[in-house]
N, C-alpha and C positions, 0 to 999 in steps of 0.2 A: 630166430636165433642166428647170430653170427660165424659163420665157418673161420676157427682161427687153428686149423691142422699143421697150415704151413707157417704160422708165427710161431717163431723164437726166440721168448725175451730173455733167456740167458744168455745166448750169444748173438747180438747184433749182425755179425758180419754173418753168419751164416740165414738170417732172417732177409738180409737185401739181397743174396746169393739165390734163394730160393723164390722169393719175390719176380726178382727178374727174372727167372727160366720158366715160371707163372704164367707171368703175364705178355712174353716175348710173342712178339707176330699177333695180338692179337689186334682186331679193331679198336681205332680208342673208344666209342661206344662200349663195346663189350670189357675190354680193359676197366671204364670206370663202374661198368654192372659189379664187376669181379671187384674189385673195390669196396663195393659199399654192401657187396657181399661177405667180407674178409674181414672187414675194421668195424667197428662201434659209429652209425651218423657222427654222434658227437664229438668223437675223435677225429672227425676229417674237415679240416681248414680248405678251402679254398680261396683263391684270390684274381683280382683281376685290374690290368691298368686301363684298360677300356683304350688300347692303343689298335693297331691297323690288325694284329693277329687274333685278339680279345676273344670276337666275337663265336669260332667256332665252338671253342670248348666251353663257353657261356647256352650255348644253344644246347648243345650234349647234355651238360650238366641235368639242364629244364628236362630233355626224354628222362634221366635216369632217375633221379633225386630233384624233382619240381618243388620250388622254395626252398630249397638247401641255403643257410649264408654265405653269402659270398662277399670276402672282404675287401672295399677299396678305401686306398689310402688317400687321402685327397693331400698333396703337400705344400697347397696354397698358391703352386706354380703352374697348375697344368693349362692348356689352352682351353680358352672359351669355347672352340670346336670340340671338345674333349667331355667336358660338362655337358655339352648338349648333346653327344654322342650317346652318353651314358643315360639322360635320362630319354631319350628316344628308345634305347633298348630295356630298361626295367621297363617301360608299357609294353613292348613289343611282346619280350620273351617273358614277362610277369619274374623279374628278377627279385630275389631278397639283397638287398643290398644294404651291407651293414658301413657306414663311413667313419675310417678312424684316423684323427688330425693329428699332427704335430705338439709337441710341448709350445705352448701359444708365446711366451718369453723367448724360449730358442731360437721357436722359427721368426720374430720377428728380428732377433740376432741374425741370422741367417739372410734376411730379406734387406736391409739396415746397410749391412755391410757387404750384401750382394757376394754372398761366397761363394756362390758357382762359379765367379772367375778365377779365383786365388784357390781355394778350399773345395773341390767341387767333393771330393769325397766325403768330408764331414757335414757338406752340406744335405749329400744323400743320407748318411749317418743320422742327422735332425732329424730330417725332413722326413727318412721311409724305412729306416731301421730299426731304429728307437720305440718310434708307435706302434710297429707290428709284433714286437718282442712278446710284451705282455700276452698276446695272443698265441703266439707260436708256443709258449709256455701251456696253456690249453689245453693242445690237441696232439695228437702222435702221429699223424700224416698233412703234409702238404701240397696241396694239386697245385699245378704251375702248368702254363700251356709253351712251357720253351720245349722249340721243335731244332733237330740235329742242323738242319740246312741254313741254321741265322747266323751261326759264326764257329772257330776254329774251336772256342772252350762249350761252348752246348754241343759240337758234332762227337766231345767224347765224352757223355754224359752217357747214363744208364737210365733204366725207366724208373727204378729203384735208387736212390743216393743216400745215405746216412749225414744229413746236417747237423752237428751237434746234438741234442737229444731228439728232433724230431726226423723223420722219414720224407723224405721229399718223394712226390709219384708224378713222372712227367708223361703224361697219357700218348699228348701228341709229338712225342720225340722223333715216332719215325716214321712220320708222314713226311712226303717229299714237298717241295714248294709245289709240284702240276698239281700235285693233290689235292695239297690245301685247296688252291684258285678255284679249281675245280668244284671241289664242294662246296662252296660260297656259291660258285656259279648259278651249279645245282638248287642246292635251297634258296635260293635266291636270298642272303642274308646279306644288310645294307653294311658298307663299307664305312671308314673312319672318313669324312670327308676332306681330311688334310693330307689322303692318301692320291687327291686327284691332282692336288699341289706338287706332288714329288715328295711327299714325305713317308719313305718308305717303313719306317720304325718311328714312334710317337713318344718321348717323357713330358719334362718340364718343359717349359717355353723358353727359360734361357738357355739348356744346352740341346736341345733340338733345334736342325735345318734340314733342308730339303736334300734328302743321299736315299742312295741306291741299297737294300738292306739296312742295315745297323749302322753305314759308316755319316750319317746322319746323328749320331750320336753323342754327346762331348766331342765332337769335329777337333783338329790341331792338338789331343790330348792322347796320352798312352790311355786313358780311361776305357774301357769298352764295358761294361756295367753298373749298375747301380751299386750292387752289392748283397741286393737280396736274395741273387740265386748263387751267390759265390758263398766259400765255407766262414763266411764273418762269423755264423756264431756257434762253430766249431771252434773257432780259434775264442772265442770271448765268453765258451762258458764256463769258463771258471776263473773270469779275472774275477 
């Protein structure tokens, strides 16, 4: 039976308040025990872009919750190194990996008219918003492995966030970069191999190059995310 002492579904804000002073300082191991001690399996989403940071919280996952779903988006653009990354790791760590595609019309609108150079936002929109909607509809928590040290809008994130109706849980928010490296090291867990290229952060093929952090990212563009960990669908549930 689930411990939900500290859940508050009458008032939201005081549910991500209490959450975060929870689950603050602890390991993200124990973090995601606490987790799937608190909420319903079936109410916890997971996801993963199998990019250069993927693989830790995919490994955790396996200690706490082995065969949990975990959702990738495949958006028809990712690199061939990317694909092969992913399925080197479902044998490895024995991943469930559930793959959810694009509207098949859209995104060849999208491919057609190559909108990552003019539209790159609606092209994310297509391509990784849209298909995960249905799902985020689902569940009432969502794990995300964005850590504080990848840029200025994750460094002021909470471990706790209220997305429109669902709860976002960022385990590994406040592990340092030594740390992370370190644990990798440690477990000896195999790297993205387009991270030995210089590519320090991994999406699509057309707005990924080789940069230092994030700034490899939509390069030349105010862009710095996809949109799936920003309040998009705060702002559009109730268009």
């Amino acid at each position: 039976m689930k411990s939900t002492a500290s859940i508050s579904t009458a008032n939201p804000n005081y549910q991500v308040d209490s959450l975060n002073e929870s689950f603050r300082g602890l390991e993200p191991v124990f973090g995601l025990q606490r987790l799937f001690n608190t909420f319903a399996v079936e109410d916890i989403m997971v996801t993963t872009s199998f990019g250069t940071k993927s693989i830790y919280l995919l490994y955790l996952l396996q200690q706490v919750a082995p065969g949990h779903p975990v959702y990738f988006i495949d958006t028809g653009f990712h690199f061939p190194e990317t694909l092969t990354y992913r399925d080197s790791l479902i044998r490895r760590l024995g991943l469930n990996i559930v793959t959810i595609n694009p509207h098949p019309e859209e995104h060849a609108l999208t491919k057609e008219e190559s909108w990552w150079i003019e539209h790159p936002k609606m092209c994310c929109s297509i391509n990784k918003i849209a298909p995960l909607q249905p799902y985020i509809e689902k569940h009432k928590v969502w794990v995300s492995s964005l850590m504080a040290y990848q840029n200025e809008y994750r460094a002021n994130l909470h471990l706790f966030e209220q997305q429109g109706d669902i709860l976002k849980f960022h385990p590994l928010l406040e592990v340092s970069e030594e740390s992370f490296n370190k644990n990798l090291d440690e477990l000896d867990l195999p790297i993205h191999p387009l991270f030995y290229l210089g590519y320090e952060s991994i999406g699509c093929m057309h707005c990924t190059q080789p940069g230092k952090g994030r700034e490899g990212r939509w390069a030349g563009k105010t862009k710095t995310e996809c949109g799936l960990h920003l309040k998009y669908f705060t702002k559009h549930e109730h268009a």
